[in-house]
Structures are given as C-alpha cells and as structure tokens.
C-alpha positions in Angstrom: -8.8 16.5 -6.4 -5.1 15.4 -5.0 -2.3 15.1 -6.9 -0.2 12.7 -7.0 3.3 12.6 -4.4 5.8 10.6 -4.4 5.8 7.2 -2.1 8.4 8.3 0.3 5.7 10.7 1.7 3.0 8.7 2.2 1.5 7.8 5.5 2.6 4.8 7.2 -0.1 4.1 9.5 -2.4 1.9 7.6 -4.3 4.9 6.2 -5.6 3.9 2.9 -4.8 5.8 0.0 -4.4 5.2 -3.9 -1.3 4.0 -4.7 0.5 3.9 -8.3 2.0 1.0 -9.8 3.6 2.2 -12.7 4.6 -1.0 -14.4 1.0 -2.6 -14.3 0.3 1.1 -15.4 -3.1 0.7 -12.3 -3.5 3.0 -9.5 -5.3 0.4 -6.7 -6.0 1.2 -3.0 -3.4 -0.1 -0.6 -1.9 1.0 3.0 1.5 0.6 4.6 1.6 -2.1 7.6 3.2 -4.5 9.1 3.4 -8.0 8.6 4.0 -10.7 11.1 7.0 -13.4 10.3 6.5 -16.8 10.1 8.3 -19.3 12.5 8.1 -23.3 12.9 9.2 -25.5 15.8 11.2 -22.3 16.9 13.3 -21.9 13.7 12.5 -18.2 12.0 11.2 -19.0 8.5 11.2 -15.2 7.8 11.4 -12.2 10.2 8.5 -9.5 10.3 8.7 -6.2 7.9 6.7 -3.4 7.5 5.5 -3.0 3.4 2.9 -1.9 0.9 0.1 -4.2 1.1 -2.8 -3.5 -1.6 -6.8 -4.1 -0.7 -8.5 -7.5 -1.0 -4.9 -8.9 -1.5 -1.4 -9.8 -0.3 1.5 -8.4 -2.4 4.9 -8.8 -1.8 6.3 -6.2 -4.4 9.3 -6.8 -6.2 11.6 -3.7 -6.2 10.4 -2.9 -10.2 6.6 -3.0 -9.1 6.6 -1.2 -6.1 4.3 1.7 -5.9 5.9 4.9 -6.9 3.7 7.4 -5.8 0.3 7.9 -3.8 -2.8 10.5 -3.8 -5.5 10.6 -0.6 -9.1 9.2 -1.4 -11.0 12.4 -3.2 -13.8 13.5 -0.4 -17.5 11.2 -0.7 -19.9 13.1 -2.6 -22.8 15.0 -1.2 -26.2 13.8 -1.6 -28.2 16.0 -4.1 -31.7 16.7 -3.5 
C-alpha cells in the first residue's frame, strides 16, 4: 500500500489520487486542475486558478481545510478463480 506524502508533492495533472483533509479528519478522492474564471459583459468577476478540486463536487478550500497530504490509488485487485 502507499503511504501517505505530503501535498506539495503531489501530481498536478488531474491524476486522481486520495487526498487528506485533516480537519474533516476524511481522506476523499480529488485531483489538481484548473478552473476557468468567470466574466460578465466584459468585467472579470474572478480570474482563473489552478486548485484542489475533490470528486463528485466543487470545493473551494479555505486555507485550514486544504488537503495536507496525498497517497496514489492502491492497484485493482485480481480476480480469484
């Protein structure tokens, strides 16, 4: 099995991996991407930013609950006969 490292090492790609969120004391699946900014009439509501980004869900982490560290998926069990 992985172990855990800390977040500054984890891929930043959109790889999926487990990520740790030690104040909701979970460990979910989430990837690193980017996210597009949001304009109207040609006035920039909010620029685009690259961030954690958890499955099934948008989360805009504040600085206490960000992910702290990450672990790849364990490998997909074989079949047994």
């Amino acid at each position: 099995m992985s172990e855990w490292k800390h977040i500054d090492t984890a891929p930043k790609d959109g790889t999926r991996v487990i990520l740790w969120l030690p104040v909701e004391n979970i460990a979910v699946s989430g990837f690193y991407e980017w996210m597009d900014g949001e304009s109207c009439d040609g006035y920039e509501m909010y620029p685009g930013y690259f961030d954690w980004f958890i499955d099934n869900d948008l989360i805009l982490f504040e600085d206490e609950h960000r992910p702290t560290h990450w672990m790849e998926f364990p490998k997909i069990p074989k079949e047994t006969p």
